[in-house]
Structure formats: C-alpha cells, structure tokens
PDB file of N, CA, C and O in Angstrom:
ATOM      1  N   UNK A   1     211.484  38.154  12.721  1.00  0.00           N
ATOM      2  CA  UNK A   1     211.731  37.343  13.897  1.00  0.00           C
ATOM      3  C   UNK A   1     211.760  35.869  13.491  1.00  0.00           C
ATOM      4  O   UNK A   1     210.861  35.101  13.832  1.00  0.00           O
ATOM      5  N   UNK A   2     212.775  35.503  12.781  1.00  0.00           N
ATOM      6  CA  UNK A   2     212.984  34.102  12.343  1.00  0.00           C
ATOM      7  C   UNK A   2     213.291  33.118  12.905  1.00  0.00           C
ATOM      8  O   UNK A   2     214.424  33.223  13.375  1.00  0.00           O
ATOM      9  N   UNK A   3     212.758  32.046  13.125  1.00  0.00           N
ATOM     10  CA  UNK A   3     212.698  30.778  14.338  1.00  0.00           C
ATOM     11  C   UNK A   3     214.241  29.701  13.573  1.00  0.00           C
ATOM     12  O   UNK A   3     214.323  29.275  12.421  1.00  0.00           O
ATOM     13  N   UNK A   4     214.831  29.605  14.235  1.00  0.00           N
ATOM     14  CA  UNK A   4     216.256  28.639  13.582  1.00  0.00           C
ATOM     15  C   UNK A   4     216.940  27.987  14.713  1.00  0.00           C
ATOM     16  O   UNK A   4     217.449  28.689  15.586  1.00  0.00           O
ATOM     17  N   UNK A   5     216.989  26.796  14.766  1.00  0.00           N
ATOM     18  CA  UNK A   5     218.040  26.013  15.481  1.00  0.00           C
ATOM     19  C   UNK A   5     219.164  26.276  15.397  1.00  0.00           C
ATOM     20  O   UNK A   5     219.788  26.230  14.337  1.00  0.00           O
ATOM     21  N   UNK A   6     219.541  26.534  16.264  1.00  0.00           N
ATOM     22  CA  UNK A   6     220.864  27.724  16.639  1.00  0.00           C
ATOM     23  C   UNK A   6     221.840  26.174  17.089  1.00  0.00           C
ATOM     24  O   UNK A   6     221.554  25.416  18.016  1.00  0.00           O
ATOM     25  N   UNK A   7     223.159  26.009  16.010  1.00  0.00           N
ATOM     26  CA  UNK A   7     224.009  25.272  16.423  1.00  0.00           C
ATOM     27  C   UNK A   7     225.224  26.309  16.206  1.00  0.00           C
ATOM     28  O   UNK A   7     224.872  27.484  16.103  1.00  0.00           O
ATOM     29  N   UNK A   8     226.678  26.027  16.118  1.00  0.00           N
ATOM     30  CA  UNK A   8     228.005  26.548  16.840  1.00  0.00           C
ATOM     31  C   UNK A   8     228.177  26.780  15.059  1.00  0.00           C
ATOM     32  O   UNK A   8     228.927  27.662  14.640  1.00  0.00           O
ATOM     33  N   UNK A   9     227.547  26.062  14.299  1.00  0.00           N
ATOM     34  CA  UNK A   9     228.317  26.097  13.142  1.00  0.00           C
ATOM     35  C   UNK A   9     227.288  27.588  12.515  1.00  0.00           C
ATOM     36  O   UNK A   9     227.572  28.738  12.178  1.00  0.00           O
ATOM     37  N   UNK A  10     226.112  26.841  12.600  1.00  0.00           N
ATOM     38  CA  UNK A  10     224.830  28.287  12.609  1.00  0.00           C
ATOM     39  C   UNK A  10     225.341  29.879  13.057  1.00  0.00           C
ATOM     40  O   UNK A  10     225.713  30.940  12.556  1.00  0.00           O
ATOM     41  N   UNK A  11     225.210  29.561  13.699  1.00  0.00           N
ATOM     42  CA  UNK A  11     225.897  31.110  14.392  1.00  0.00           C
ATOM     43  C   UNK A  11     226.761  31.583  13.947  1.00  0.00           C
ATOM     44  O   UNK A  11     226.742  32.795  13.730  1.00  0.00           O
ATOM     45  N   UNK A  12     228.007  30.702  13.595  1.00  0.00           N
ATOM     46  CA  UNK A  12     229.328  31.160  13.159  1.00  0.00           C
ATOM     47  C   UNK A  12     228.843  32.096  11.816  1.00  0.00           C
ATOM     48  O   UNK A  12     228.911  33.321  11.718  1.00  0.00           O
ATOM     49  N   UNK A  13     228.335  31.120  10.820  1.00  0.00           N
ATOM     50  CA  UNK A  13     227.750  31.115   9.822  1.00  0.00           C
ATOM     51  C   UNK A  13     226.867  32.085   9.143  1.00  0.00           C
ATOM     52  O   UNK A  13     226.998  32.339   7.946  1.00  0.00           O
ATOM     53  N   UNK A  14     225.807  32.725  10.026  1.00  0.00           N
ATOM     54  CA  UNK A  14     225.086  33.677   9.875  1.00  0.00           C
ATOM     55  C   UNK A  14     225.355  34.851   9.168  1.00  0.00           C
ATOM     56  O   UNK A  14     226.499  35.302   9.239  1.00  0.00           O
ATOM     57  N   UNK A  15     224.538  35.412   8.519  1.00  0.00           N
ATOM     58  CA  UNK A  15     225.186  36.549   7.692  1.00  0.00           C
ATOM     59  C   UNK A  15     224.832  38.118   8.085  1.00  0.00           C
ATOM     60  O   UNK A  15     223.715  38.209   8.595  1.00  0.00           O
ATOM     61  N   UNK A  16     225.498  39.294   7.966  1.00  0.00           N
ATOM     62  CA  UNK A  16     224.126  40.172   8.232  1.00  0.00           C
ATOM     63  C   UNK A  16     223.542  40.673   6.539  1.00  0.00           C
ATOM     64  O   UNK A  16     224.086  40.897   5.458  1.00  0.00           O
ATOM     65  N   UNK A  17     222.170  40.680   7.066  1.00  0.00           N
ATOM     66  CA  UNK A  17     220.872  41.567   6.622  1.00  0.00           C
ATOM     67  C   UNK A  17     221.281  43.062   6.257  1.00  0.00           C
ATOM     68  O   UNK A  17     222.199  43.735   6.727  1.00  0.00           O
ATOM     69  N   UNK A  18     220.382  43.376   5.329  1.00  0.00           N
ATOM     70  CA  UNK A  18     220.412  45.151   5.307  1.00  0.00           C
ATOM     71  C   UNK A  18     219.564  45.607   6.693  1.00  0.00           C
ATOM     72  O   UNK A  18     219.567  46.795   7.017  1.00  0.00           O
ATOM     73  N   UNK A  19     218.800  44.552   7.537  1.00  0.00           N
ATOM     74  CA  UNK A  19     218.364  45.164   8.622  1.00  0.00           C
ATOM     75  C   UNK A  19     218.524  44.416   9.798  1.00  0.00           C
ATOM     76  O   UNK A  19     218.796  43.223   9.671  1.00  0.00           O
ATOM     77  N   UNK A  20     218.369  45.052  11.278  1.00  0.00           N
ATOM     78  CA  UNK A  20     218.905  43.895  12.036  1.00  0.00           C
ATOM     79  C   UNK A  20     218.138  42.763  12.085  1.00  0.00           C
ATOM     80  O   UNK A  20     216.991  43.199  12.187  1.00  0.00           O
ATOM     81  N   UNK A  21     218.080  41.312  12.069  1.00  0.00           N
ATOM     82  CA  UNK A  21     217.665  40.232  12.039  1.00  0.00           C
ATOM     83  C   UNK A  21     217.726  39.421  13.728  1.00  0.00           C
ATOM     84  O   UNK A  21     218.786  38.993  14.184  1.00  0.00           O
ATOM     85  N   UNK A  22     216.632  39.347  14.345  1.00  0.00           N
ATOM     86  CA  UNK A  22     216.455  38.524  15.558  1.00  0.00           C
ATOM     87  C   UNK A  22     216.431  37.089  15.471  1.00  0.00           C
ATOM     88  O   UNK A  22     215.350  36.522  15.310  1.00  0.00           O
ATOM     89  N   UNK A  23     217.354  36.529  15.549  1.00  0.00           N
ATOM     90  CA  UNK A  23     216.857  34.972  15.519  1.00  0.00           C
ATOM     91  C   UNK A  23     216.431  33.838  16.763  1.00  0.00           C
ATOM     92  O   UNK A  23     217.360  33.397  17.439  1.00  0.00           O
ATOM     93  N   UNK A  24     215.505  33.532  16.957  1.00  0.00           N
ATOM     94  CA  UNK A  24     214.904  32.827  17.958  1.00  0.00           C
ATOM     95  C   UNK A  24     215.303  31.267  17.648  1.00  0.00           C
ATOM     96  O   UNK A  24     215.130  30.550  16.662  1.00  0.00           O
ATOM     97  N   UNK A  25     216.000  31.033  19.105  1.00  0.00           N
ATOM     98  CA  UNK A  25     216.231  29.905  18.805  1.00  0.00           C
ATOM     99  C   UNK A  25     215.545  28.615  19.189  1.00  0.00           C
ATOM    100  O   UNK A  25     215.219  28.695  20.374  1.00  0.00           O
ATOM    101  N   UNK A  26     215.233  27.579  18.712  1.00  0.00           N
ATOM    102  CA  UNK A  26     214.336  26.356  18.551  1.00  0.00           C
ATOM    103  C   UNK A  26     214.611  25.372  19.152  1.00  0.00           C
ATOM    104  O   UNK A  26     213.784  24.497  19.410  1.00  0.00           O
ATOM    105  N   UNK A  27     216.216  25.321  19.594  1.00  0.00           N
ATOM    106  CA  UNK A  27     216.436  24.303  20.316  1.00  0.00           C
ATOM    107  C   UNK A  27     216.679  24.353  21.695  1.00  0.00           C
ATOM    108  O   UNK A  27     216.952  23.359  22.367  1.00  0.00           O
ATOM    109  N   UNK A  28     216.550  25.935  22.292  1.00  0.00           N
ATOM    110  CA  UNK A  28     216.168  25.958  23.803  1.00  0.00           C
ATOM    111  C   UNK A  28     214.675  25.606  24.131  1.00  0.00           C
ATOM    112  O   UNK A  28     213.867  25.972  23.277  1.00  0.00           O
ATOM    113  N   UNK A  29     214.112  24.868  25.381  1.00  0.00           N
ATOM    114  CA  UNK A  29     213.047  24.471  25.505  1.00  0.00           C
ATOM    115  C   UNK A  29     212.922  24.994  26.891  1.00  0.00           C
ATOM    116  O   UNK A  29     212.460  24.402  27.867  1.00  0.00           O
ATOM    117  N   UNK A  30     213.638  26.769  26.789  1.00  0.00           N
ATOM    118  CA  UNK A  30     213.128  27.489  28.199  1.00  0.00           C
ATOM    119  C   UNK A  30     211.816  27.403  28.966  1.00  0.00           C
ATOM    120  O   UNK A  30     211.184  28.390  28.590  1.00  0.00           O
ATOM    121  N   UNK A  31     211.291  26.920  29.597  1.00  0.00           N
ATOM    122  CA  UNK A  31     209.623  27.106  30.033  1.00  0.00           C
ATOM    123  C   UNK A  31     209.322  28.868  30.009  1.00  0.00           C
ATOM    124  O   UNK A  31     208.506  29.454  29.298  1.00  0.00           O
ATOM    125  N   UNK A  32     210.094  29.355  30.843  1.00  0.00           N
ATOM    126  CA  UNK A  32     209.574  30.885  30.220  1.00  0.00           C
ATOM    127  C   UNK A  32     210.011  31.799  29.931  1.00  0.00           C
ATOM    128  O   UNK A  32     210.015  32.818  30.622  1.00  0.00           O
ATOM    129  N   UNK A  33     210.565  31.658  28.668  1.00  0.00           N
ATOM    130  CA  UNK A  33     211.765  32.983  28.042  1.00  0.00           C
ATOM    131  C   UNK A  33     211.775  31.816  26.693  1.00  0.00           C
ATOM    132  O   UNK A  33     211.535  30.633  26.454  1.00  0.00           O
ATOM    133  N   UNK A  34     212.168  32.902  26.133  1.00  0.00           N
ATOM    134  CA  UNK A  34     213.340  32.968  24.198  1.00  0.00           C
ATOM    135  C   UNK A  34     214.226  33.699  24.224  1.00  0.00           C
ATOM    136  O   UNK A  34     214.384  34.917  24.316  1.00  0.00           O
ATOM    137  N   UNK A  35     215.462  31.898  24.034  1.00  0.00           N
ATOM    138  CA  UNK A  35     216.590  32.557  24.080  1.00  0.00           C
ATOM    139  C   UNK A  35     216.832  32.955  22.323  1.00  0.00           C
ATOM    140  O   UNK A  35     216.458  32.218  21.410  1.00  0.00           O
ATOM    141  N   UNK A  36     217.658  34.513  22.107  1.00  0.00           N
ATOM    142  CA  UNK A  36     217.939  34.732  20.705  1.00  0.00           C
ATOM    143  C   UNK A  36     219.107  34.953  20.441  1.00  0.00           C
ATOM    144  O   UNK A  36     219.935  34.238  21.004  1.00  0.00           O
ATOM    145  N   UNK A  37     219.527  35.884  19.614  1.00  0.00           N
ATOM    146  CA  UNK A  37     220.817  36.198  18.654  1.00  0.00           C
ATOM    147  C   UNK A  37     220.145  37.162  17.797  1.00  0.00           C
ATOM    148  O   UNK A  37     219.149  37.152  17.074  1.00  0.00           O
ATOM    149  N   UNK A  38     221.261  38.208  18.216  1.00  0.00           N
ATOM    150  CA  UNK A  38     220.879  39.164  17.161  1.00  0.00           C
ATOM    151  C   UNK A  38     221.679  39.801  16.100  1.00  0.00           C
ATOM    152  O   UNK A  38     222.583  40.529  16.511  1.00  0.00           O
ATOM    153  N   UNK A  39     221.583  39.719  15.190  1.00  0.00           N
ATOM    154  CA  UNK A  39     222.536  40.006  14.035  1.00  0.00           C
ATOM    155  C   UNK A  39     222.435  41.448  13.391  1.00  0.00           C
ATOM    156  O   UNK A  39     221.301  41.631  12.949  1.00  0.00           O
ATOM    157  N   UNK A  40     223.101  42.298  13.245  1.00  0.00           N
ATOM    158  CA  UNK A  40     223.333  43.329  13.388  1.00  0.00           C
ATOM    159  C   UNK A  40     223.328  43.580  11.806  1.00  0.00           C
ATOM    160  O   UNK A  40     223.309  42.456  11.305  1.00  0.00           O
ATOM    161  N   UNK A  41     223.336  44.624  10.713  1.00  0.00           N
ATOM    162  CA  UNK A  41     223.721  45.159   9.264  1.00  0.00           C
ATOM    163  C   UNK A  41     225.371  44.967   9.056  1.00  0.00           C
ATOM    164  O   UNK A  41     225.928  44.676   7.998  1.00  0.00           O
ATOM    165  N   UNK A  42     225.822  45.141   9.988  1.00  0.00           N
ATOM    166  CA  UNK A  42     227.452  45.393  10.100  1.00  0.00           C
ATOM    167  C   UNK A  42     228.088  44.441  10.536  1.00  0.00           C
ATOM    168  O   UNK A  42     229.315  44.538  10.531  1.00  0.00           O
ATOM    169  N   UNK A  43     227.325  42.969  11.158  1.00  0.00           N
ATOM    170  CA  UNK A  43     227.413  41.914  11.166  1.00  0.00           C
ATOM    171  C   UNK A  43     227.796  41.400  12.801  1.00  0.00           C
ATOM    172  O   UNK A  43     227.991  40.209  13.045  1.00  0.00           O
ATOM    173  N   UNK A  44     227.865  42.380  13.775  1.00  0.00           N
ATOM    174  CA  UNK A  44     227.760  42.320  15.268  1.00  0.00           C
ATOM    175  C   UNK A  44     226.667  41.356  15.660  1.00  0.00           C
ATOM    176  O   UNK A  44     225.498  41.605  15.367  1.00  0.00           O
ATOM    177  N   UNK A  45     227.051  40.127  16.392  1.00  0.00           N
ATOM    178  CA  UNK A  45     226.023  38.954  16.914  1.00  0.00           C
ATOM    179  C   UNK A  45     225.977  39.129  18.537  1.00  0.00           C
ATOM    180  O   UNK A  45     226.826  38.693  19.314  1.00  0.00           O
ATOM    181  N   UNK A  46     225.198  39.615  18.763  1.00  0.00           N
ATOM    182  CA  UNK A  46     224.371  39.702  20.303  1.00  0.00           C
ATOM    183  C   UNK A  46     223.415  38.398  21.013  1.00  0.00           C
ATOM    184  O   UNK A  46     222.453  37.883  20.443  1.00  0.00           O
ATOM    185  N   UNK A  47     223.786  38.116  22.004  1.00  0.00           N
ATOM    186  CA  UNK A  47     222.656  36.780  22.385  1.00  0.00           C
ATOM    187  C   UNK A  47     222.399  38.015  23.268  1.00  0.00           C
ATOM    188  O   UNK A  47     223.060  38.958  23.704  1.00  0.00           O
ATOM    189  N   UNK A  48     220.749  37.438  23.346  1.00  0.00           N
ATOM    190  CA  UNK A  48     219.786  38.087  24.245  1.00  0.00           C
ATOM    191  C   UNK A  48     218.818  36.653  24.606  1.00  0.00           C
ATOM    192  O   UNK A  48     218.855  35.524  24.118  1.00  0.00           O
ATOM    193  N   UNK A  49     217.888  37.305  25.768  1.00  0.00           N
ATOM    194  CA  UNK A  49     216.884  36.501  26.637  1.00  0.00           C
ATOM    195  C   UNK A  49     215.150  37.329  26.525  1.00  0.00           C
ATOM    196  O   UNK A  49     214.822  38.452  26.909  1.00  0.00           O
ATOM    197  N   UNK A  50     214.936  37.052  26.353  1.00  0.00           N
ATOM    198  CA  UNK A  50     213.496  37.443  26.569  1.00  0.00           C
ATOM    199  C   UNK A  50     212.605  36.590  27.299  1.00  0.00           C
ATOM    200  O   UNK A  50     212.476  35.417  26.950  1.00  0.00           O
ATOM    201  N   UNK A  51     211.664  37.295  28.765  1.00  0.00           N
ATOM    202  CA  UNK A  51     211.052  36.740  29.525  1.00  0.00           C
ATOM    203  C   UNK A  51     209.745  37.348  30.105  1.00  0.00           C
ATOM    204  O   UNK A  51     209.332  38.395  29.605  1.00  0.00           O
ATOM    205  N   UNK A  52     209.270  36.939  30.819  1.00  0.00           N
ATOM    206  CA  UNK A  52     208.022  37.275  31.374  1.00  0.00           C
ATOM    207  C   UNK A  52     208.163  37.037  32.955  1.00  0.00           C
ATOM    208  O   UNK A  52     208.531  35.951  33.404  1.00  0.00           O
ATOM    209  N   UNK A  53     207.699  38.620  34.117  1.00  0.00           N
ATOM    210  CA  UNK A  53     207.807  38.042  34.863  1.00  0.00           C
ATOM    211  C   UNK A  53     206.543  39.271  35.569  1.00  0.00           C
ATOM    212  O   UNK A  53     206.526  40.491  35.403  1.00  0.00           O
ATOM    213  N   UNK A  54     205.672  38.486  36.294  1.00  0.00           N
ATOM    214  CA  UNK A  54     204.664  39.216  37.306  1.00  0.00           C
ATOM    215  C   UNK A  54     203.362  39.979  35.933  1.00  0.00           C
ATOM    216  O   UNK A  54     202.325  40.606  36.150  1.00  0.00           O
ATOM    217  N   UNK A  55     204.066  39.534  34.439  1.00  0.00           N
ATOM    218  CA  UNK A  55     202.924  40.129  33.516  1.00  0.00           C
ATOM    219  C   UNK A  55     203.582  41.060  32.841  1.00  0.00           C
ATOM    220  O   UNK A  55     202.873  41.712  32.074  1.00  0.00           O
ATOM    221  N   UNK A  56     204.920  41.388  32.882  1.00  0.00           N
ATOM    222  CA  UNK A  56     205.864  42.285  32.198  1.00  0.00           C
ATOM    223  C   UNK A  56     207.045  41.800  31.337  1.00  0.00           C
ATOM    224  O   UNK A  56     207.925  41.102  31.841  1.00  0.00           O
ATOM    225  N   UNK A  57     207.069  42.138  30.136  1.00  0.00           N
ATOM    226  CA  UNK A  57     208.122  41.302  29.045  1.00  0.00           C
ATOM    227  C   UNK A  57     209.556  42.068  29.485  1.00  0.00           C
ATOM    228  O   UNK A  57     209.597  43.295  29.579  1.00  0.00           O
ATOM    229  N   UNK A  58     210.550  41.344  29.705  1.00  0.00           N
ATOM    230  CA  UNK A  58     211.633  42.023  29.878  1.00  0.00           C
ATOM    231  C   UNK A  58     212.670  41.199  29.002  1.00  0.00           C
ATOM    232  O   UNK A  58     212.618  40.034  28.609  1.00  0.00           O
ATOM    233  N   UNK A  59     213.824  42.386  28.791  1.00  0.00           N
ATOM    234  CA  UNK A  59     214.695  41.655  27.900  1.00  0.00           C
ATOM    235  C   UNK A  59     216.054  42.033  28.487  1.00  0.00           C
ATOM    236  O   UNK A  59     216.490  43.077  28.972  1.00  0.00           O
ATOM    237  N   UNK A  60     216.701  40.518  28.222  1.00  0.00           N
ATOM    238  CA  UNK A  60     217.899  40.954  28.925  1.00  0.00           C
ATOM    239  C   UNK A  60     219.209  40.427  27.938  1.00  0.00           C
ATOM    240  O   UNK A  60     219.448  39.268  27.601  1.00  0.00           O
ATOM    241  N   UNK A  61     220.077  41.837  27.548  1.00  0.00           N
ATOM    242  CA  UNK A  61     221.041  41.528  25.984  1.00  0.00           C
ATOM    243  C   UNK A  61     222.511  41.096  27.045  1.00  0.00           C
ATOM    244  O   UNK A  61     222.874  41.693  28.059  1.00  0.00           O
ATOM    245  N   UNK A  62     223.062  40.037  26.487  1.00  0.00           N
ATOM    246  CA  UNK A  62     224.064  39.777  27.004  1.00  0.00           C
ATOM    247  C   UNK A  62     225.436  40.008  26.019  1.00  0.00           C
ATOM    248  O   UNK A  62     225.230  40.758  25.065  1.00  0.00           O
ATOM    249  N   UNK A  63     226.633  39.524  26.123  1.00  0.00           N
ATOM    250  CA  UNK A  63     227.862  39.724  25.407  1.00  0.00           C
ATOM    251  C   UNK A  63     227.570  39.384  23.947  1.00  0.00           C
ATOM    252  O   UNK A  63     226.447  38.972  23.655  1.00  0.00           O
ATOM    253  N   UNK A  64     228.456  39.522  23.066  1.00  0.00           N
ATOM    254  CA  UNK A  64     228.712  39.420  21.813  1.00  0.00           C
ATOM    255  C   UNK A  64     228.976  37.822  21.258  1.00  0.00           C
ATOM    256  O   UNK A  64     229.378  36.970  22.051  1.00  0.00           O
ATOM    257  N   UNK A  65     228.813  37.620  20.369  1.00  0.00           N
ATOM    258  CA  UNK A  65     229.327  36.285  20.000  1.00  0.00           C
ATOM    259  C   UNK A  65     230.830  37.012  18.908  1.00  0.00           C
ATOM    260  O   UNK A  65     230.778  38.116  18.366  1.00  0.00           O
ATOM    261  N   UNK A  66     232.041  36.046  18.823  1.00  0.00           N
ATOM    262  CA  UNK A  66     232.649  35.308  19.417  1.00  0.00           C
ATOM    263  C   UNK A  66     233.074  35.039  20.831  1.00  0.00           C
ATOM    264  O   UNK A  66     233.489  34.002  21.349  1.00  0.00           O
ATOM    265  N   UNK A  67     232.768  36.782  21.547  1.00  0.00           N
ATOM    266  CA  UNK A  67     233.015  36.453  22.838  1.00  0.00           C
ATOM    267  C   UNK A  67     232.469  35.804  24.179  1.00  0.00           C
ATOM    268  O   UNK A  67     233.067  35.713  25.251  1.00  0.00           O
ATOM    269  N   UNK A  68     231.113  35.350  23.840  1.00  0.00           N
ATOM    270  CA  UNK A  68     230.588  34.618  24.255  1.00  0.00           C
ATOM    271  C   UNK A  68     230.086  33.186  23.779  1.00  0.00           C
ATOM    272  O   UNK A  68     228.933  33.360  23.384  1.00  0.00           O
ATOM    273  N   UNK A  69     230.357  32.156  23.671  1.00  0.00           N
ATOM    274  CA  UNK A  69     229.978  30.966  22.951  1.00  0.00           C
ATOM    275  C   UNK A  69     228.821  30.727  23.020  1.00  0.00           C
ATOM    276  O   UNK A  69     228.300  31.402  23.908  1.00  0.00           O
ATOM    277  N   UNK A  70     227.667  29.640  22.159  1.00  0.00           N
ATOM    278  CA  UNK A  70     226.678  29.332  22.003  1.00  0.00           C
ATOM    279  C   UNK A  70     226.704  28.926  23.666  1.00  0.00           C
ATOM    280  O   UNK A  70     226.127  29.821  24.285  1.00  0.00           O
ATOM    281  N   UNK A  71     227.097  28.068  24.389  1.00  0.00           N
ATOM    282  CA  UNK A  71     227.154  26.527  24.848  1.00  0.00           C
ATOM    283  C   UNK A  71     226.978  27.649  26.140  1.00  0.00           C
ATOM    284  O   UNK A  71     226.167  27.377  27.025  1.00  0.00           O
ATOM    285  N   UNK A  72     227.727  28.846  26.205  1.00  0.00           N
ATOM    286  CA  UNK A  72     227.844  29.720  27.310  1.00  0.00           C
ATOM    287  C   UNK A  72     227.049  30.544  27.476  1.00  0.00           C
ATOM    288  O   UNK A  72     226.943  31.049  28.594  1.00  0.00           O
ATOM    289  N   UNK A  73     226.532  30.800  26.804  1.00  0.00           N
ATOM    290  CA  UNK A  73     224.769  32.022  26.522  1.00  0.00           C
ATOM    291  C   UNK A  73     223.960  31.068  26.762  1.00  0.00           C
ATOM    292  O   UNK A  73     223.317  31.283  27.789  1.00  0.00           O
ATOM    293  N   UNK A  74     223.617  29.724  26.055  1.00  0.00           N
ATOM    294  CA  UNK A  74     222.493  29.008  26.894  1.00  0.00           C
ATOM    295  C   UNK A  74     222.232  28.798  28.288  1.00  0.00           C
ATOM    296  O   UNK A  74     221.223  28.976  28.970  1.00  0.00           O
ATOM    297  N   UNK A  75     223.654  28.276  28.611  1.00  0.00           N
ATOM    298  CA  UNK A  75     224.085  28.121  30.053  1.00  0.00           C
ATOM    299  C   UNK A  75     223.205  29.569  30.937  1.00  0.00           C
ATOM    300  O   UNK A  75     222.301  29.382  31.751  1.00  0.00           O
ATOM    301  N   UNK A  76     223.793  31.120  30.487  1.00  0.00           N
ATOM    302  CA  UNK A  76     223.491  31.786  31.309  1.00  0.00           C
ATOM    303  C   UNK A  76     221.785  32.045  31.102  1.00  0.00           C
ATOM    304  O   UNK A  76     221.213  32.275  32.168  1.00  0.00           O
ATOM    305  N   UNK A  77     221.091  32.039  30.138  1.00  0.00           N
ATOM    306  CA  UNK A  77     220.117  31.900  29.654  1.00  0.00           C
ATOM    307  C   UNK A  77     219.164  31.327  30.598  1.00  0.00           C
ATOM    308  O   UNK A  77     218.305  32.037  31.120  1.00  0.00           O
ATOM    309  N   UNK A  78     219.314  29.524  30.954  1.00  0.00           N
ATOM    310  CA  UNK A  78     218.725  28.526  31.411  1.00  0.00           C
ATOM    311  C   UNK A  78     218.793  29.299  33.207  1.00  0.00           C
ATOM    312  O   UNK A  78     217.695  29.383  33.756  1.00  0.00           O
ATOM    313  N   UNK A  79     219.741  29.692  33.824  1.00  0.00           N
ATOM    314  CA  UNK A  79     220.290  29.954  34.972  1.00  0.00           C
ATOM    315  C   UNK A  79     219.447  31.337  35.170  1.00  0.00           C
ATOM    316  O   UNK A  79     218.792  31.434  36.207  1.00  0.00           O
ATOM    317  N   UNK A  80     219.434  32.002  34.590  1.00  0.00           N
ATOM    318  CA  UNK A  80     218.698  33.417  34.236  1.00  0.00           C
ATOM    319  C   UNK A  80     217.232  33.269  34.510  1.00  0.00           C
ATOM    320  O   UNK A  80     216.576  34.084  35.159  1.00  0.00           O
ATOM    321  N   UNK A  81     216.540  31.635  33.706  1.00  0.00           N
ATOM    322  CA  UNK A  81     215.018  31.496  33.814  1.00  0.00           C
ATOM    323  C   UNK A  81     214.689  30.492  35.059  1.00  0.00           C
ATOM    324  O   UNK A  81     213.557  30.127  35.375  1.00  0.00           O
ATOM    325  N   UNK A  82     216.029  30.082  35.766  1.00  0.00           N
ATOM    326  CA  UNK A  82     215.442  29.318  36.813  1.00  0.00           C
ATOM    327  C   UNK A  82     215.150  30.566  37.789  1.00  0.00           C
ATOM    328  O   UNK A  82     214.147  30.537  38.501  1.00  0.00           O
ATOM    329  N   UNK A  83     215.856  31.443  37.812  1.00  0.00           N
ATOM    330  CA  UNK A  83     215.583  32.785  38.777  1.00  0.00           C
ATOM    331  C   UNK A  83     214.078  33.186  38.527  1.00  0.00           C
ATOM    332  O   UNK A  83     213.335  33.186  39.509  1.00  0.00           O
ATOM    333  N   UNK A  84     213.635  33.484  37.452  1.00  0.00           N
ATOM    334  CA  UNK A  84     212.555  33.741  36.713  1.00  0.00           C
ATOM    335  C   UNK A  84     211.473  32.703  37.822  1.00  0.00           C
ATOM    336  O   UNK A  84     210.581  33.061  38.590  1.00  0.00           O
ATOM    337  N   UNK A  85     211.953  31.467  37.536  1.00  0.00           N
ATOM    338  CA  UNK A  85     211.198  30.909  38.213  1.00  0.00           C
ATOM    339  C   UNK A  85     210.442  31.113  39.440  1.00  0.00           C
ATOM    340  O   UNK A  85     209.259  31.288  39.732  1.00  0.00           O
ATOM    341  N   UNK A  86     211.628  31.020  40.092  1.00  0.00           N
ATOM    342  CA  UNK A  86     211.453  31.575  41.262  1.00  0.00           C
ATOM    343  C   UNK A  86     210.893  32.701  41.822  1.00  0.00           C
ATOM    344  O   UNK A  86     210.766  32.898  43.030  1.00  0.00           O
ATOM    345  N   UNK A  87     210.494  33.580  40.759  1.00  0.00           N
ATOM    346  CA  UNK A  87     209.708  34.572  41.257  1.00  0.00           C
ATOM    347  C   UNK A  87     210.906  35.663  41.509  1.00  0.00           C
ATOM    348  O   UNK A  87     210.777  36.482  42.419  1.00  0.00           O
ATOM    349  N   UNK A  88     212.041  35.653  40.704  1.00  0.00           N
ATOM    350  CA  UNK A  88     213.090  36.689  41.201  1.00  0.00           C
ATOM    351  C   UNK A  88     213.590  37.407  39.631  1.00  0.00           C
ATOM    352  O   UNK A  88     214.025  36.737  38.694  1.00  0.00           O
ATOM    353  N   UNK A  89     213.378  39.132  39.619  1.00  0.00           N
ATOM    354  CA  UNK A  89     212.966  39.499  38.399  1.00  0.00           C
ATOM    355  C   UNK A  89     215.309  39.548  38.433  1.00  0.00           C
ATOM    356  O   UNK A  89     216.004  39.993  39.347  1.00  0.00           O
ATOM    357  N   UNK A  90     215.715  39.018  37.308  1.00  0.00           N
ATOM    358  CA  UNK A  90     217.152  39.160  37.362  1.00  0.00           C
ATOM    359  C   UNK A  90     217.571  40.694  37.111  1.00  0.00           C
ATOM    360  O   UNK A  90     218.740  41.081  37.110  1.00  0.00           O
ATOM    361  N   UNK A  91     216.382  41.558  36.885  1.00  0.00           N
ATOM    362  CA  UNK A  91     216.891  42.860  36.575  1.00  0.00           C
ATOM    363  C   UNK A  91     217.055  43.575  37.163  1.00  0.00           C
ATOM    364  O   UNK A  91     217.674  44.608  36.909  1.00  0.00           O
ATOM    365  N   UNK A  92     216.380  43.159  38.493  1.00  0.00           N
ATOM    366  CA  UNK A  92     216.088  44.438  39.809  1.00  0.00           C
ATOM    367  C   UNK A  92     217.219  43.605  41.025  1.00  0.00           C
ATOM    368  O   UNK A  92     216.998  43.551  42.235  1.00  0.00           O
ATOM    369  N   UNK A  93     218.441  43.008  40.311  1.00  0.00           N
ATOM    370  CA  UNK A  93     219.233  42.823  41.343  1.00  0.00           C
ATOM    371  C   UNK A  93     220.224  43.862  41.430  1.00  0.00           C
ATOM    372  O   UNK A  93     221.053  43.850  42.339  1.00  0.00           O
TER     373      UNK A  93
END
C-alpha cells in the first residue's frame, strides 16, 4: 500500500508489479476517505475511494484510467466525500 503523489504524468507512467499494487494518493487532502489507483500485473489502472461511514470501511472502485482522467476521479472522489459528509452512505443509493 504505497503512499505517492499521484500527478497525470505519474499515473501515465506507472508500471505493473508481479502483484497488484494499491497506490494511495498524497495529494488528495479528503477529510474522510483515500483516494487510490490500482495497478493491476497486466497493467489495468483502476481509481478507487475508500471511506468510513457510521463505523464501516467501504470502498467504492470507479472506471479505468485512460478512461477516466486523474483531474476526473478526484473530482468524483471529493463529490463522493462531501455526501459522506453529510451523513449519506453513496452506496445505498
């Protein structure tokens, strides 16, 4: 679970592992979630969210990278934990 400042060039960049590799990224400053990227053996990049809500860790995997951009996974990410906020679990919609 490797902590890395996730920029456009980073991501692009990334390699895969003989195993899948989670990377947590450093330069979201979610109050309650980690936003990641997950890098696959075969080299498939997944952004995901990880959060906390009522005392329960939930995770929520979104599109692929290239098809989703850095700039556009944070976006849904940040939007994802203001719900959080609010006391609204995004999974049970």
């Amino acid at each position: 679970m490797p902590k890395k400042k996730l920029t456009a060039l980073v991501v692009k960049n990334l390699k895969p592992k003989s195993k899948m590799v989670e990377y947590f990224d450093t330069a979201s400053k979610l109050v309650k979630g980690s936003f990641a990227l997950r890098v696959s053996p075969k080299g498939k990049k997944t952004w995901f969210l990880m959060y906390t809500i009522n005392g329960n860790l939930r995770k929520i995997v979104f599109r692929t990278y290239p098809d989703l951009s850095l700039a556009d996974a944070r976006k849904k990410a940040t939007n994802i934990i203001a719900d959080v906020i609010n006391g609204e679990d995004p999974q049970q919609r």
